[in-house]
N, C-alpha and C positions, 0 to 999 in steps of 0.2 A: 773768685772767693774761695778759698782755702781753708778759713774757720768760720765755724758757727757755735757759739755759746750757748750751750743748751741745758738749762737746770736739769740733768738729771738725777735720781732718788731711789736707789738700789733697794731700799728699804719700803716701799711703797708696794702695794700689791699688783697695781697694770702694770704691764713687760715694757722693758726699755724701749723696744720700737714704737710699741704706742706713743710711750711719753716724745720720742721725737716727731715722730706722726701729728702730733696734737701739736706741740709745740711749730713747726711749720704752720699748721691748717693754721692758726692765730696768726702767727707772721701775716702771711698772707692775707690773712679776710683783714687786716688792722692795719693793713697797708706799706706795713715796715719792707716788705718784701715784694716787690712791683715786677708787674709780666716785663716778660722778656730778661729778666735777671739771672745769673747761672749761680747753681748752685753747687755747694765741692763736691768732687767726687766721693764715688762712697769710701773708697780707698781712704780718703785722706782726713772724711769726716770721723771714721770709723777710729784713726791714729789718734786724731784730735780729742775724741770725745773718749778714749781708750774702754773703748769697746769693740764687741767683734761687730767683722765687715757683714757679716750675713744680718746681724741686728739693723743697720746701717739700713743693706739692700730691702729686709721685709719693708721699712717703714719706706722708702722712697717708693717699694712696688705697689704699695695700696696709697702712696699720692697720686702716683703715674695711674692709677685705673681707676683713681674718681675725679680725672682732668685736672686737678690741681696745678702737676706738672705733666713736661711732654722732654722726651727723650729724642736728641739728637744724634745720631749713629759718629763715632768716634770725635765727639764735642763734648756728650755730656747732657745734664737734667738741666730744662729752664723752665721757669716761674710764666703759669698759661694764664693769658688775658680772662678774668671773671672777675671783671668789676659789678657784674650783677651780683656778685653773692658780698660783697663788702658788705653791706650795711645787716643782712642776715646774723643772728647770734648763730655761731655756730649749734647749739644747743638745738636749735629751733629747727635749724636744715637739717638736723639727722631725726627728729622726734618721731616722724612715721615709718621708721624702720628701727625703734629702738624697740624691743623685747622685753618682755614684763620683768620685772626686777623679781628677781628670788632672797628668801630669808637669807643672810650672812650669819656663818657661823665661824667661832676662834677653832673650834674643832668640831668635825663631823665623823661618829662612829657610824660609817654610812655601809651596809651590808653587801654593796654590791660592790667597795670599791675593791682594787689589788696592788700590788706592788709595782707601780710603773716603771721604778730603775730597775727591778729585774727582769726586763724584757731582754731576751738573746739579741740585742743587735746585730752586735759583729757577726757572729754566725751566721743568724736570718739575710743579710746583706749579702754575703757571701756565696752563702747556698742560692738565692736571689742570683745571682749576676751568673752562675756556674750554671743554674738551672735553663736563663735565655740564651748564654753561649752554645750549651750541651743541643737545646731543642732542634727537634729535625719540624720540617713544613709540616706536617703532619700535628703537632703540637697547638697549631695555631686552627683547625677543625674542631667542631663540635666532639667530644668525646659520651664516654660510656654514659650512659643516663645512672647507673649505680655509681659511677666516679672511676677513677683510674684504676685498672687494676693492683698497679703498685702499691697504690696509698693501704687500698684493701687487702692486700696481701700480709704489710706492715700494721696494719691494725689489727688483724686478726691474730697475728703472733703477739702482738704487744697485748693485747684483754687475754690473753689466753695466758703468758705467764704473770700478767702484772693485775689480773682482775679475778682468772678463774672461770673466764666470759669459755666456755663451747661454741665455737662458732668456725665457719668457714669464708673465704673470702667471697664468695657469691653469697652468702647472706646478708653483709654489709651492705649501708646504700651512704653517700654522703653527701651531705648537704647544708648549705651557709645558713647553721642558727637551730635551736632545737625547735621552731616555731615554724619552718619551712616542713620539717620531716615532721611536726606534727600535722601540718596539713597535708603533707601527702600519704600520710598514716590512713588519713581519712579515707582517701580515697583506695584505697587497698582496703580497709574492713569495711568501710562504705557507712552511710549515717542512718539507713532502715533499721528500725525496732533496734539501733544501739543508746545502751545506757551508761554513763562513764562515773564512777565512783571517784569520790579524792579525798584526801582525810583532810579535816578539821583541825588545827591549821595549816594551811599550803600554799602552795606557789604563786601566787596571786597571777602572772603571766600567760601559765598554762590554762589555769580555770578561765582566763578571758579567751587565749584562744580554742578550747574546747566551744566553748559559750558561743562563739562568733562562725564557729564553724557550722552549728546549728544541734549539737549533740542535746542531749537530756542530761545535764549535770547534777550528781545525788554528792551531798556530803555525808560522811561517816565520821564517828567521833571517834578520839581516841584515848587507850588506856597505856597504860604504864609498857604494854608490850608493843605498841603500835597501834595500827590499823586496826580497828574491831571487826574479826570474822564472823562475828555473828548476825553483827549490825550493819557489815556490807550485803551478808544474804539476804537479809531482811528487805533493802534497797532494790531489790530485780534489777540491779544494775549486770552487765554484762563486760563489762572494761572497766581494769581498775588499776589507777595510777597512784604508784607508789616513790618511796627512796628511800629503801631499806637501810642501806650503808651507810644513808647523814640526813637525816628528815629535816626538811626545809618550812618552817622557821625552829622547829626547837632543838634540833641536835640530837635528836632521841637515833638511836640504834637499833634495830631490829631484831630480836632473838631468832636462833635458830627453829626455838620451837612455831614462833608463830609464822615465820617463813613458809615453814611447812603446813601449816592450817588454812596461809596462804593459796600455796598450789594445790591444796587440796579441794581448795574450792574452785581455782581453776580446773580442777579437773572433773569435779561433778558436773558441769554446763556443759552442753555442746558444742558452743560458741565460745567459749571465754578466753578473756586474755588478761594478761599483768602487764601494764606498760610498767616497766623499772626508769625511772631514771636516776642515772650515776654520776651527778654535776660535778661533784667536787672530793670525789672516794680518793682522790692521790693524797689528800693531805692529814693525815692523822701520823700522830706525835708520842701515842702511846701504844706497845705492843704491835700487832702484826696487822694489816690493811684487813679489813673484813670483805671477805670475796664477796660476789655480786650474787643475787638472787639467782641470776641464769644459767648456773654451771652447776646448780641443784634441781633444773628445772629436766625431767625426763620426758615430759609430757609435751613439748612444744608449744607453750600457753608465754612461756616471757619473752614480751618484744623491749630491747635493751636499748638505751640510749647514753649516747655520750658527746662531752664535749670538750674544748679545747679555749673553754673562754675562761675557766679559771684558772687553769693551770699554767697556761701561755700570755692572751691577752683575750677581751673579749673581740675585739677590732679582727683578729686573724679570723671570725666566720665560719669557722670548719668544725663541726660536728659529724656523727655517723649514727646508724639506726645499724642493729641485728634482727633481722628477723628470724623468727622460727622458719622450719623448710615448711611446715603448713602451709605460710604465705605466699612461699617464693611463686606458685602458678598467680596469685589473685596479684603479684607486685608485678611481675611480665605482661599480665593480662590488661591491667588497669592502672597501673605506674609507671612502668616503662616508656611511656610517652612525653613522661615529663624530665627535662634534661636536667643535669646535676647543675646546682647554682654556686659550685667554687668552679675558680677557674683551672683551668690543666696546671696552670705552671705553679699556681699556689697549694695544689697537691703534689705536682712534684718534690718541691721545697719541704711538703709535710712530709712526702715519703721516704727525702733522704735524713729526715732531723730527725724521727724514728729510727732509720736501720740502721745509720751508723753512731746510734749512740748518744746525741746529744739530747735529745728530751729526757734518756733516763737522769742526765749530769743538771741539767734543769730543773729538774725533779727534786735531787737533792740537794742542791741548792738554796730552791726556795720552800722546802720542807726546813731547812736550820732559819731562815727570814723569818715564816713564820712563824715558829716555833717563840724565836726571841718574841716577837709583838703579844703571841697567845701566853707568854711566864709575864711578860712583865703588866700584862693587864689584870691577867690572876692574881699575881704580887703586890700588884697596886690595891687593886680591890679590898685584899685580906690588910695589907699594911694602914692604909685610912680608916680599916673597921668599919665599912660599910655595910648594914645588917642584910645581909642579903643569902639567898643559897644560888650557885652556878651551876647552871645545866648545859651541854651539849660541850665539855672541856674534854682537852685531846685531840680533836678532830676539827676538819674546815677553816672557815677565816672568821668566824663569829661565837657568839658566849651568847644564852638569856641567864637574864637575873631574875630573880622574886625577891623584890624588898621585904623585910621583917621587922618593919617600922611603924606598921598601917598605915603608910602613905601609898595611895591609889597609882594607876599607872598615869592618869591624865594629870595628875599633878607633877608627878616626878619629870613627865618630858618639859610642864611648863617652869619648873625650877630651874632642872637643868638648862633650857633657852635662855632662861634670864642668867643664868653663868656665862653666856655662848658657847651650847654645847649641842648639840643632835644628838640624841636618841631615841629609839625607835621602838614602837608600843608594840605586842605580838596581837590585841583587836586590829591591826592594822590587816592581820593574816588572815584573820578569821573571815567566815562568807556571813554576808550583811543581814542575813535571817537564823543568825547562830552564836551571837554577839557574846552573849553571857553564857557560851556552852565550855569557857576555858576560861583556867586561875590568871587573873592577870599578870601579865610579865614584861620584862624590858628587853630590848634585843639591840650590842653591841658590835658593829662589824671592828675588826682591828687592821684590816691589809690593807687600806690605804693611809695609815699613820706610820709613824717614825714611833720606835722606844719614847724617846723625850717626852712628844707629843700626847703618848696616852697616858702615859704617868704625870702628866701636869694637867693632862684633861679629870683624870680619874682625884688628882686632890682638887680640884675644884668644884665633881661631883659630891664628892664628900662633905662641901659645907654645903653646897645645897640640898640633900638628903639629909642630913643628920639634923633630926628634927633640933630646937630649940626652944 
């Protein structure tokens, strides 16, 4: 057999191999398609059906590994005797491994997502293959428990002209995910008589892992300048996690002056500390990057965090932690036992996409990417007249709104559903016994849409908001 006719539908949402995948598994269970029968090669299915050969190969490979077919070494794929599963609806043979359905949406301003064709391939690939060629044996040992020192080396020159961070490359620690170096934060300040401040609204991630970790978690509200220093003293909280440079959920900035009100209260404690985290400070759109808390920090009280899941991809896992030198005895003492969770060679890779250059070119890049999605959602917004005021513009991959319609935030997301749209309430951010301590708002992620797509999403909010 040389062809097989297979209705395929470019336009449909499951990926072509599925659709040949499915189409098979019915052959099969329907009897058109009888064991021991050869099927074309994927070569020639692939010509036939003009599509690529890899499309071909995925859908044979998940026949071939749920028995459907079986692979003869320089013969080719044949049709595997299961005549027990004929009279089965296929439907019915997959149901207890089928996964709860999620809401569908025609478009989702979804916050966490990013630009996926801007991932560096070729380069990553490149430096990948250069990396396993280049490795001596030694590559393939357990390495530095703080990470390699390369990568550290390049990190600490990269936060130091590109953040403002003070730091040395022994103070850096690195590790897969800001949720791993927060549990080993733990264990370096330890969880006795610690109390962890977080403002109102936050991270919801961190509050869980703080929470799980076993900490005393206090919320502090906030005002027009941040973080309330008055309202965190009041807290006897002893740790206080902040993101002065893009507060997560509303986009607010931090001024200098309460920066400073900040450390200042770190420094009347004799214990205290600022956890900064700096998620997403590469991307602002207006004016000059706003340096990082930690290069104003003289006291030794900011432990700085960063990572690489927004500006690269979240998938590459490599984040870093700075510690103050205060720590570095408590991190030798009671960290150092715990090994770094990237692996050597995918720090190598990070350490050569820093030094020579390509992460800054990535940088700018997908600083003009997103820029376009952040004008033309602003543009959309103003252009439909949608009443609203925009906060946290210039900076990161999301916008809040505040309607000026009086329509509520739980109506606006159930309008906009009924459009098929997602978005996303800021009570969503808030902590569960603080519900009503914030004006209600809307919160748009943009870096996983295309131009098009939010400007047709954004005239569609449009009739659904504007009352009638």
């Amino acid at each position: 057999m040389n062809e097989l006719t297979i209705p395929l539908d470019v336009h449909r949402k499951m990926p072509l191999y599925e659709q040949i995948y499915r189409y098979i598994c019915r052959e099969i269970k329907d009897g058109r398609m009888r064991a021991g029968e050869k099927l074309p090669s994927s070569r020639a299915l692939a010509l036939y059906l003009q599509v690529s050969r890899s499309t071909v190969d995925l859908a044979y490979s998940q026949l071939l590994s749920e028995g459907y077919i079986h692979s003869v070494p320089c013969k080719g794929y044949y049709i595997c005797e299961i005549e027990a599963l004929y009279d089965l609806p296929m439907e019915k043979a997959r149901s207890r491994i089928r996964r709860p359905e999620k809401e569908t949406y025609r478009y989702d301003f979804a916050l966490s997502g990013i630009e996926e064709d801007g991932f560096p391939f070729s380069t990553w690939n490149r430096l990948m293959k250069e990396a396993l060629l280049d490795t001596e044996r030694r590559m393939f040992r357990q390495g530095e428990p703080a990470g390699e020192w390369g990568l550290r080396e390049a990190l600490a020159d990269y936060l130091r002209h590109a953040r403002g961070v003070d730091c040395t490359p022994e103070q850096i620690v690195v590790g897969a995910g800001n949720d791993y170096l927060l549990m080993l934060l733990s264990v370096i300040l330890g969880r006795r008589d610690r109390a962890v401040a977080m403002e109102n609204p936050t991270y919801p991630s961190a509050w869980r892992c703080f929470k799980s970790l076993g900490y005393d978690v206090r919320t502090v509200g906030m005002d027009r300048l941040g973080m309330s220093v008055e309202e965190l003293e009041n807290t006897g909280a002893n740790v206080a996690y902040v993101m002065p440079s893009h507060q997560f959920p509303t986009g607010m900035i931090m001024p200098v002056s309460r920066r400073m009100q900040l450390l200042g209260w770190a420094a009347r404690g004799k214990d205290r500390y600022i956890i900064e985290d700096d998620y997403d400070s590469e991307f602002r759109y207006k004016g000059k990057p706003i340096p990082a808390l930690q290069g104003s920090d003289g006291g030794g009280r900011v432990i700085y965090l960063g990572t690489f899941s927004k500006s690269i991809a979240p998938s590459i896992r490599i984040s870093y932690m700075a510690l103050p030198d205060r720590l570095l005895d408590a991190y030798a003492g009671r960290g150092a036992c715990f090994a770094t969770t990237v692996s050597r060679v995918d720090q190598r890779v990070m350490e050569r996409f820093l030094r020579e250059g390509y992460f800054e070119r990535h940088l700018n890049r997908m600083r003009g990417i997103y820029k376009s999605k952040h004008d033309a959602l602003v543009n959309s917004l103003r252009q439909n007249r949608i009443p609203c005021r925009i906060f946290g513009e210039h900076a990161g991959v999301h916008l809040m709104l505040r309607l000026e319609n009086g329509m509520g935030e739980e109506e606006a997301r159930r309008r906009a559903a009924g459009s098929g749209i997602r978005v996303y309430g800021l009570s969503e951010y808030l902590r569960p016994d603080s519900r009503g301590a914030c004006e209600p708002a809307l919160l748009l992620g943009y870096a996983g849409m295309n131009c098009g797509e939010i400007e047709r999403a954004v005239e569609l909010l449009a009739r659904a908001w504007v009352r009638t």
